[in-house]
C-alpha positions as CSV (number, residue, x, y, z in Angstrom):
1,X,-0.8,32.8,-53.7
2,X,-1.7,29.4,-54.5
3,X,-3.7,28.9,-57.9
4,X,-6.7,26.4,-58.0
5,X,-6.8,23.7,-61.2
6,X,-10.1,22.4,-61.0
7,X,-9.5,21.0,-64.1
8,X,-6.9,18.9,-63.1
9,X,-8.4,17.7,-59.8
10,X,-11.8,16.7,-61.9
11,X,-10.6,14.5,-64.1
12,X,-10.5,10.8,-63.3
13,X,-8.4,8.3,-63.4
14,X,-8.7,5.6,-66.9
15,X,-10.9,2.9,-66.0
16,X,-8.9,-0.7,-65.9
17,X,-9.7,-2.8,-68.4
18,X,-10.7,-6.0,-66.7
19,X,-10.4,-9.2,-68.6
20,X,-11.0,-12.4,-68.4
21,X,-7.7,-13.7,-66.7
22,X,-7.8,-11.8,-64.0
23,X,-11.6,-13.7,-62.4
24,X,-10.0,-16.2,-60.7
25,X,-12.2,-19.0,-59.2
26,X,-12.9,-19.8,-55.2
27,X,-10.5,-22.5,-54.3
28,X,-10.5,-24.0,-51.2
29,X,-7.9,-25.0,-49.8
30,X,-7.6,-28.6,-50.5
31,X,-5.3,-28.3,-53.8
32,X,-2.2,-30.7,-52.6
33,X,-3.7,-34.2,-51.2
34,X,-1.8,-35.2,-48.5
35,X,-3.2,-38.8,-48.8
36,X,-2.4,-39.2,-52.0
37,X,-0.3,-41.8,-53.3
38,X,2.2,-39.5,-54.8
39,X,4.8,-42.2,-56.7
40,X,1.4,-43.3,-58.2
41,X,0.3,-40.2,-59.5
42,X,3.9,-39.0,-61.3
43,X,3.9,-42.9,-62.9
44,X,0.4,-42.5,-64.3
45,X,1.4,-39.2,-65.5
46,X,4.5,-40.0,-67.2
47,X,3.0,-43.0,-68.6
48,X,-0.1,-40.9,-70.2
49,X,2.8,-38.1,-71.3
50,X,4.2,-41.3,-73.5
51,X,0.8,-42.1,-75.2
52,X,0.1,-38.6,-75.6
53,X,3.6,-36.8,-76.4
54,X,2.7,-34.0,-73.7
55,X,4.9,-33.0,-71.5
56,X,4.9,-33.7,-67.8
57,X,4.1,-30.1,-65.1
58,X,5.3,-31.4,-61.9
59,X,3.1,-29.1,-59.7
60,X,5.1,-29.3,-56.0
61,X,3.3,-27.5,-53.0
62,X,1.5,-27.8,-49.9
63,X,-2.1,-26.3,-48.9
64,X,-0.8,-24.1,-46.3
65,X,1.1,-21.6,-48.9
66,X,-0.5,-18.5,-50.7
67,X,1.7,-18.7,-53.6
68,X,0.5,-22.4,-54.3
69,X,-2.9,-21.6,-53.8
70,X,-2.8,-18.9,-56.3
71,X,-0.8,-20.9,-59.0
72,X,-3.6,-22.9,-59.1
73,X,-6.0,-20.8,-59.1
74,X,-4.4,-19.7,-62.2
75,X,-4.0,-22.6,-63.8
76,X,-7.9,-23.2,-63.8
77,X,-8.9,-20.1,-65.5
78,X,-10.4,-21.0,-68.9
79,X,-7.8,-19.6,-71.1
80,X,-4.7,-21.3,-69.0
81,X,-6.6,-24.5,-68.7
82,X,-7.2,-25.1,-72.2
83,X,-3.2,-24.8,-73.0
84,X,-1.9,-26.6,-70.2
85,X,-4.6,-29.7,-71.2
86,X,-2.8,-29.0,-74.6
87,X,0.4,-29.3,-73.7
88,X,1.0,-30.9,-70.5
89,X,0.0,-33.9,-68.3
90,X,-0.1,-32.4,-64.7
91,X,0.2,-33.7,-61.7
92,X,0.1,-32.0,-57.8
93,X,2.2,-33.5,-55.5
94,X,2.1,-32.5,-51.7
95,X,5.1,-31.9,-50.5
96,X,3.8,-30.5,-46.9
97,X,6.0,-28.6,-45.4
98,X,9.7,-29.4,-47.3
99,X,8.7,-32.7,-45.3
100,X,6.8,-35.4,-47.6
101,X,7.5,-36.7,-51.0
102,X,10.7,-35.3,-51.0
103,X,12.3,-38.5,-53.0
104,X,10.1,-38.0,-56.3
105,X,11.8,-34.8,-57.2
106,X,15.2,-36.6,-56.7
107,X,14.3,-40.1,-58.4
108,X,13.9,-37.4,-61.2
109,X,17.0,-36.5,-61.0
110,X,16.4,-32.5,-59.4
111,X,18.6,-33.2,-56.3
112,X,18.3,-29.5,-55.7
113,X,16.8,-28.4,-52.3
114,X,13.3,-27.4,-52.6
115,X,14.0,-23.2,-51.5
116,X,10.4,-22.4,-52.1
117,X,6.7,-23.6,-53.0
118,X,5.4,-24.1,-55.3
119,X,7.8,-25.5,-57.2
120,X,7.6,-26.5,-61.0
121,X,9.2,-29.5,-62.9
122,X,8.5,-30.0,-66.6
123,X,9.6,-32.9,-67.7
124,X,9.9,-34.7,-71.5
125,X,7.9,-38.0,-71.3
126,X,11.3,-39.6,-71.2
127,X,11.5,-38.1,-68.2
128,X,14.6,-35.0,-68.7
129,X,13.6,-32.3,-67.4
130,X,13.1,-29.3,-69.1
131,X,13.4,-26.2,-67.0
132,X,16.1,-26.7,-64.9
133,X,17.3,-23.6,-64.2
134,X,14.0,-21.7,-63.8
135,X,11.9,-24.5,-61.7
136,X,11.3,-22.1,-58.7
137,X,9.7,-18.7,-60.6
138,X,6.5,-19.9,-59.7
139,X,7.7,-19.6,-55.8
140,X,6.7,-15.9,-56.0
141,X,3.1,-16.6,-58.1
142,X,1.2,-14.4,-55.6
143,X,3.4,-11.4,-57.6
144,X,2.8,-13.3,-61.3
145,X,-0.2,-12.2,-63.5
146,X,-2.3,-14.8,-64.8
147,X,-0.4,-13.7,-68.4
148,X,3.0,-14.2,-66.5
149,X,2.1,-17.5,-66.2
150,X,0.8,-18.1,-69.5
151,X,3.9,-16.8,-70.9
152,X,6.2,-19.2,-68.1
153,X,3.9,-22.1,-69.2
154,X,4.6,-22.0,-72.8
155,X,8.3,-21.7,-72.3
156,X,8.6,-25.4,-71.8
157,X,5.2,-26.7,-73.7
158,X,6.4,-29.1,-77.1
């Protein structure tokens, strides 16, 4: 004879406690501009990490993958956005698909082969980079939480 718990089917579940990092904003889907000049872009960042003593992101990715998408969507959430403008002078370079600015990660000296998007540089405004060894975790930023970020993020800031 089976037993009913009423008890234990009427109770629900804890309510989530949303906060604030996880209301992303709409992006569209025009984050990596393919037009760009890209050698442009990383000189003008490097040369603004001198003056300021930030640190450069090298943000590598390409419009047509999630896992960009979402990274930046992460990175423009209030409380991200405040410590990366801290800490870092960022730049997005489009990279298509493994196909386009391909040579401004070498000139770098990462001669590694880009094995998924997006990829992340940090550099030292005298240009060493910093994060070697852990520049594709953001590859899989469609399984990070905003904090997961945060906490990759301050890894490498000064």
């Amino acid at each position: 004879m089976l037993l009913a718990t009423p008890a234990l089917a009427a109770v629900p579940a804890p309510r989530p406690s949303i906060s604030s990092l996880t209301q992303l904003p709409i992006v569209t889907m025009d984050v990596y501009d393919e037009k760009a000049n890209a050698d442009a872009d990383v000189a003008r960042a490097f040369a603004r990490a001198k003056a300021s003593g930030k640190r450069v992101l090298l943000d590598l990715g390409g419009d047509w993958c999630p896992d960009c998408i979402v990274l930046f969507n992460f990175m423009k959430l209030p409380e991200i956005r405040r410590f990366v403008d801290t800490h870092y002078e960022v730049v997005e370079v489009d990279v298509g698909r493994f196909n386009r600015n391909l040579h401004i990660p070498a000139r770098l000296g990462f001669t590694e082969k880009l094995r998924g998007l997006p990829a992340v540089l940090v550099f030292t405004p005298d240009r060493k980079l910093v994060n070697r060894g852990d520049v594709f975790t953001t590859a899989n930023a469609s399984t990070m939480t905003p904090q997961g970020l945060a906490d990759y993020l301050a890894r490498y800031a000064k």
